[in-house]
N, C-alpha and C positions, 0 to 999 in steps of 0.2 A: 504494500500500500504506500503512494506517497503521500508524504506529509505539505501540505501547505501552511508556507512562512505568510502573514500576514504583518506588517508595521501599524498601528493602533496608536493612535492618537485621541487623548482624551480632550476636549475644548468644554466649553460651558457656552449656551446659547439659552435666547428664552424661549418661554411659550410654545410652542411653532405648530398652528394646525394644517391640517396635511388631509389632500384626497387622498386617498388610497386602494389599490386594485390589489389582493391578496392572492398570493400563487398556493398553492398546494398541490406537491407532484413534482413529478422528476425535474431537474435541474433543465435536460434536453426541452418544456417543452415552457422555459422562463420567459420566452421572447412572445410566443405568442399572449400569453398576460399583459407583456410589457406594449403590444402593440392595442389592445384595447385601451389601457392608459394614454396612450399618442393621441388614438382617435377622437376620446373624450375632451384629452387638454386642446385639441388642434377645434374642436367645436365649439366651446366655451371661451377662444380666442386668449389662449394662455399662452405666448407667444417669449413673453419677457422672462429669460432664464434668470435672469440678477433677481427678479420678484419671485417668481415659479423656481426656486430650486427642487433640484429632484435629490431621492432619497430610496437606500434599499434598505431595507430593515431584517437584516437575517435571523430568524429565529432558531435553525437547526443547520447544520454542516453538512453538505450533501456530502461529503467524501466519508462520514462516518454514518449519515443517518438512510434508513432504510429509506426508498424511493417515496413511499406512499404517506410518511411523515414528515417530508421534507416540509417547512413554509417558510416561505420569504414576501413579503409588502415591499411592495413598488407604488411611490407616494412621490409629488408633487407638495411645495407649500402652497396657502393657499389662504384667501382675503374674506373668501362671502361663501355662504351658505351651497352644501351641495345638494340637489335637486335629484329626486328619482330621477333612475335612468338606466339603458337596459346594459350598461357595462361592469355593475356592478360595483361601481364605485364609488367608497364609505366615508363616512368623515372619520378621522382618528386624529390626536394629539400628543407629540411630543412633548411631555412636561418638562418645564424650567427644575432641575434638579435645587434642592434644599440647598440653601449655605451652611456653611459650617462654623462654630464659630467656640473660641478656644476660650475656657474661663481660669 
């Protein structure tokens, strides 16, 4: 089995609410998730990557996790309410982590 090296960077950001379109399922078939997210953000005229960053959110490790557990979110940020819609994409939030504070 190979091991994949990841470099991890820890930052602090705030708030950040985020569309998101939820994969579950083999890694092989991320893209097409990923291309329902495009469709959506290209209709809703989400255009401005500096505004609209994107965001993958890994939940499991496909190279250790079996195929049918795998899940990763594919999210966009994002300013105004999302609207039913047949792509399935959800509102979720990244929360502002706690500060810490030393007494």
């Amino acid at each position: 089995m190979t091991k994949v090296i990841m470099d991890v960077e820890i930052v602090r950001f705030p708030t950040t609410n985020l569309a998101v379109i939820e994969h579950h399922g083999s890694p092989l078939l991320e893209h097409q998730t990923v291309n329902k997210l495009i469709k959506w953000r290209q209709e809703n005229n989400l255009f401005d990557n500096e505004k609209y960053r994107c965001y993958g959110i890994h939940y499991t490790n496909p190279a250790i996790t079996h195929l049918e557990q795998h899940h990763v979110d594919f999210a966009i940020s994002i300013d105004k309410p999302i609207a039913k819609n047949p792509y399935g994409i959800v509102s979720k939030t990244i929360p502002a982590p706690p500060l810490c504070q030393s007494t």
